[in-house]
Residue frames relative to the residue before (quaternion, step in Angstrom):
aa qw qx qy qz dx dy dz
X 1.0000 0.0000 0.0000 0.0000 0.00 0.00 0.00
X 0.5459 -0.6641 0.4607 0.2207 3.54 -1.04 0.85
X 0.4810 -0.5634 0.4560 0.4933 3.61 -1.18 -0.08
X 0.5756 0.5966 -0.3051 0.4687 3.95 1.44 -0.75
X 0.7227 0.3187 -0.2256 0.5703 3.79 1.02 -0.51
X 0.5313 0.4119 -0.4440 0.5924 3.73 1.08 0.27
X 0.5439 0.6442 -0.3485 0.4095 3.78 0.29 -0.63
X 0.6860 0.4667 -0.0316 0.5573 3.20 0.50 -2.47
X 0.6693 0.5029 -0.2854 0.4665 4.02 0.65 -0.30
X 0.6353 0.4467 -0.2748 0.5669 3.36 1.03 -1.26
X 0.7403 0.4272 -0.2521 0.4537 3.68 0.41 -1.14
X 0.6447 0.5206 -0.4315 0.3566 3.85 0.54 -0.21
X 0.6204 -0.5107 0.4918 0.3353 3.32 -1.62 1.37
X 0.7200 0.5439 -0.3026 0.3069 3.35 -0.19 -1.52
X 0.8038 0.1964 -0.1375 0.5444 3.64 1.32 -0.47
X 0.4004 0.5369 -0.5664 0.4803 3.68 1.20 0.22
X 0.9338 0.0832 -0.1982 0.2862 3.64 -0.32 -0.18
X 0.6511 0.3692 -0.5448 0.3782 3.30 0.73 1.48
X 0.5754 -0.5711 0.2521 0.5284 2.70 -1.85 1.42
X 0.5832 -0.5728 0.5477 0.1783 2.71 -2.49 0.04
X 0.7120 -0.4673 0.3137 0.4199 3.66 -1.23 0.61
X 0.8073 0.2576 -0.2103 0.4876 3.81 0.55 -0.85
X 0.3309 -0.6742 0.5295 0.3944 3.74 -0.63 0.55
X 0.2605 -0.6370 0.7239 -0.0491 3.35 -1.06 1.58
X 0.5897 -0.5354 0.5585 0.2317 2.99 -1.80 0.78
X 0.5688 -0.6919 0.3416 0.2846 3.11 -1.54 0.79
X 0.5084 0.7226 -0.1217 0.4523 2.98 1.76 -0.04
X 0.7198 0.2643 -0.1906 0.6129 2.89 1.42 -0.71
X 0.5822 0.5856 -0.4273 0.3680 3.42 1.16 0.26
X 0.4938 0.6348 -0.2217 0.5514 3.18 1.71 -0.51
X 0.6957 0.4457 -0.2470 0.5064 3.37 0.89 -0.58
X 0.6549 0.4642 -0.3757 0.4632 3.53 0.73 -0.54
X 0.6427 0.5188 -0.3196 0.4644 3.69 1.13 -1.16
X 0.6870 0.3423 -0.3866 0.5112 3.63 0.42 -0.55
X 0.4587 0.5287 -0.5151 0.4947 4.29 1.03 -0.03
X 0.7011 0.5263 -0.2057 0.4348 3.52 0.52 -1.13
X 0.8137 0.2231 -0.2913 0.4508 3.77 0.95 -0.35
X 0.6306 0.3231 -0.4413 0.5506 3.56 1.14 0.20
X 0.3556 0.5898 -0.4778 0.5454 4.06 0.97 1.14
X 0.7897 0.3505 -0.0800 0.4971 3.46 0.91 -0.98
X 0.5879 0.4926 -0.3075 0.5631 3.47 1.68 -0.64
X 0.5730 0.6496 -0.3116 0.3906 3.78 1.27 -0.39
X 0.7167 0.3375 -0.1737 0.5850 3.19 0.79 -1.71
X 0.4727 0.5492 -0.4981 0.4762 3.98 0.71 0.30
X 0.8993 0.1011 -0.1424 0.4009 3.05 0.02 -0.89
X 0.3497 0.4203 -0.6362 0.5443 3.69 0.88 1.18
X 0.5392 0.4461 -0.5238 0.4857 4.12 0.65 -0.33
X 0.5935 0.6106 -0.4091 0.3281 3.52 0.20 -0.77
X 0.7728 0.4405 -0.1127 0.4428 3.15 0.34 -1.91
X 0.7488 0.3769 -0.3636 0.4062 3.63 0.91 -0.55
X 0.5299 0.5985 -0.4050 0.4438 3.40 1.45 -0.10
X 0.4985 0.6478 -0.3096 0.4859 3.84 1.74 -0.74
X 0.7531 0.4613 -0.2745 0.3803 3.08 0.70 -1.74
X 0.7526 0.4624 -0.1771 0.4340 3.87 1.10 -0.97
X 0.5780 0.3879 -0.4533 0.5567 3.49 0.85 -0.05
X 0.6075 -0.6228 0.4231 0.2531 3.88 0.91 -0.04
């Protein structure tokens, strides 16, 4: 598996919220979800800024 098809895996709905194959702590599930929303709060707000940067 690539680093682009690991990425694209971690970031996909369809798998961000079912359970997973290995029983993971509850802790560390908690950790991945909050990895997953400041991942997504990032590429939001670089969308943001490049929409800023192009309207000028």
């Amino acid at each position: 598996m690539g680093l682009w098809e690991k990425i694209l895996h971690y970031l996909n709905p369809a798998t961000m919220f079912r359970k997973p194959e290995k029983k993971l702590s509850l802790n560390l599930r908690f950790m991945h979800g909050i990895n997953r929303i400041s991942i997504f709060m990032f590429l939001i707000g670089l969308v943001v800024l490049a929409v800023k940067y192009l309207r000028g």
